[in-house]
N, C-alpha and C positions, 0 to 999 in steps of 0.2 A: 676226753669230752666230759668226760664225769667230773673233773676239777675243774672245769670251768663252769660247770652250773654251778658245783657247788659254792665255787668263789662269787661268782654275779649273786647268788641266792642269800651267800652272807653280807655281802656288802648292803642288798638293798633292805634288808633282815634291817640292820644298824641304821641304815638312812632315813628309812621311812617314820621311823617315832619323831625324828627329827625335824622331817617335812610336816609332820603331822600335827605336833604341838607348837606349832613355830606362829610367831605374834601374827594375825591378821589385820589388817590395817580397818580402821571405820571404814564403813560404808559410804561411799559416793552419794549426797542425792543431788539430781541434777534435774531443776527444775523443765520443766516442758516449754519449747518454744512459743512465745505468743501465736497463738491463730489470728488470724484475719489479715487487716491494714487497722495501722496506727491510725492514719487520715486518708483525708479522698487523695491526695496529692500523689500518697504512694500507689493507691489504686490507680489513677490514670497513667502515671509511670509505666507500672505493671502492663495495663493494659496495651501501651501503645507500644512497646516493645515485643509484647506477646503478638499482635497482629500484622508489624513488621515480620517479625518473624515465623510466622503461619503464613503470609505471601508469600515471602521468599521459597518457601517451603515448595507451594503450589507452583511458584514460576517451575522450580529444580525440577518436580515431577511431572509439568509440563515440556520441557525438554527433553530430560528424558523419552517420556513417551513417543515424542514426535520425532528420536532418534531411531527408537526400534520399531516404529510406523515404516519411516524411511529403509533400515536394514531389509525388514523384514516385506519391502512392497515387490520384489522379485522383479524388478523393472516397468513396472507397471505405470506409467504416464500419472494417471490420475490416482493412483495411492502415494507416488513422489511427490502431486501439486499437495493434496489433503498433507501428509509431514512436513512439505515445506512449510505450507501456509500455518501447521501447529506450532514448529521452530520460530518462525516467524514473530507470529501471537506473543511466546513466551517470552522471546525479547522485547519486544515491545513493551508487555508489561513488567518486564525488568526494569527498563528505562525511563517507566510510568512511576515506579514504585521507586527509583536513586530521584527525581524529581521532588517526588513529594516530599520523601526524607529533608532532600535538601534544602527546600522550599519550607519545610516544618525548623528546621535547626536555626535556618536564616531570622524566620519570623519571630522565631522563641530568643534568639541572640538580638535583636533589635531592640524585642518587647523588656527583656531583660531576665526571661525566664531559661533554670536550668533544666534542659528536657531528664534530664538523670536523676533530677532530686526534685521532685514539683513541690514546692511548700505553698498552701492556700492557710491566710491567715484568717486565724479566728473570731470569734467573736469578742469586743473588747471587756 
């Protein structure tokens, strides 16, 4: 046991001047991401993505909820209408919410607008 410390203790004895004075490369500097929006375009982008996706959100833990309403109603008539009627709700506005999407793509595809990249031009 005692030659093997000693041999680990010699070894790293000789390597570490090595690791020690060995070139370091420059420094990285990496400038910081722009904050904000460039223009409004990327902002309503943002936006209307962001609020698609905060409904969607809302439907999911509307179902949810009105499944363990349901689980948890213990056969109880009118706590199974109240979960249905929540399940209900949440599809609905599911199907409220695939409309408008679709009805928003349709309209921006007509008008000639890409909903992924909104460019609003400037002033000349």
């Amino acid at each position: 046991m005692k030659k093997l410390v000693v041999l680990l203790s010699t070894i790293i004895a000789l390597v570490a001047p090595k690791i020690a004075f060995a070139a370091t490369p420059p420094p990285v500097v990496v400038s910081p991401p722009p904050q904000g929006y460039q223009n409004l375009g990327n902002f309503i982008t943002q936006a209307i993505t962001l609020i698609f996706g905060f409904a969607i959100l809302v439907v999911l833990v509307m179902l949810v909820w009105g499944a363990f309403e349901w689980i948890t109603s213990g056969g109880d008539k009118e706590a199974v209408g109240k979960a249905r009627n929540r399940i209900i709700n949440a599809l609905i506005g599911l199907a409220v919410l695939a409309v408008a999407y679709a009805l928003t793509k349709v309209a921006a595809d007509f008008v000639g607008i890409n909903l992924l990249n909104i460019t609003i031009p400037g002033p000349p």
